[in-house]
C-alpha positions, 0 to 999 in steps of 0.5 A: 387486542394490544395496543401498542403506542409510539411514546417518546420514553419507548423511543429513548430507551429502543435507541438507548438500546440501539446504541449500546448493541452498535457499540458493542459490536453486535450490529457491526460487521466483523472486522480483524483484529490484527492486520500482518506485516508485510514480509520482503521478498526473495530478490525484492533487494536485487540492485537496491541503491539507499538514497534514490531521490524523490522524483516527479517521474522517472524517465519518460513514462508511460508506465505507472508503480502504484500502492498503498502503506499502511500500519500493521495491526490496525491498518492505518494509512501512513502519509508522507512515507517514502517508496522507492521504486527501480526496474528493468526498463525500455530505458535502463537496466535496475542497476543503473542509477537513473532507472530509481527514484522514489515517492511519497504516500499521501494522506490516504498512504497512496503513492504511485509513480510513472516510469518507462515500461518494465520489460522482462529480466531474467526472464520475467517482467517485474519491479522493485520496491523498497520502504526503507525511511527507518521508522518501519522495518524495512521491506523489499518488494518485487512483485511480477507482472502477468503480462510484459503488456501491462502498463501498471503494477501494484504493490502494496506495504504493511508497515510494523514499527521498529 
């Protein structure tokens, strides 16, 4: 019968042995290697305003626009970006200046943004959003809602650099 003993050496070279397999990527799950841009939107630019100011709320509420920003390729958040954001709501058409405002991400590239609540235009209940600091290729989004019930949208940027 063998006799396998626990040494101090066959614990350094199975977790020598260890390391060298994570590091390779043998243990770890497989990941992407490339993360692609966020393309704009057709009518995402509808009743676009450059220079909407950044706002703690816009309106009175009662309604929120959230996401992400990250950096295409690796996926890596991106803080302190600026997201504007303008809709066609309870209080305001999209045309009308103080139906915008904008945001900044932050250090996890998340913003969010209360507003009053979208209703439908054109027949459909949707926002707009728009990343358009100049360090990044710009984007328009305009993402539809499921429900002119729902009181949150999501959208969220990949960002690739200019």
């Amino acid at each position: 019968m063998a006799r396998h003993l626990f040494s101090r050496r066959s614990a350094l070279v199975t977790g020598g042995a260890a390391l060298m397999t994570g590091g390779s990527g043998l243990l770890a799950p497989a990941r992407a290697k490339s993360l692609a841009p966020t393309r704009s939107m057709r009518g995402g630019a509808n009743n676009y305003r450059p220079g909407a100011p950044i706002v703690e709320r816009i309106g009175g509420g009662g309604f929120w626009m959230y996401g992400t920003v990250r950096r295409a390729g690796d996926g890596a958040p991106l803080a302190g970006q600026r997201i504007q954001i303008w809709a066609h709501t309870t209080e305001g058409h999209e045309r009308d200046w103080h139906s915008h405002g904008a945001t900044l991400t932050n250090d996890k590239g998340e913003f969010r943004l209360e507003m009053p609540q979208i209703v439908p235009a054109f027949g459909q209940p949707h926002g707009h959003l728009a990343y358009d600091s100049g360090e990044f290729e710009t984007v328009f989004l305009r993402p539809v809602m499921k429900s002119s019930k729902d009181t949150k949208l999501r959208a969220d940027f990949v960002l690739n650099p200019v």
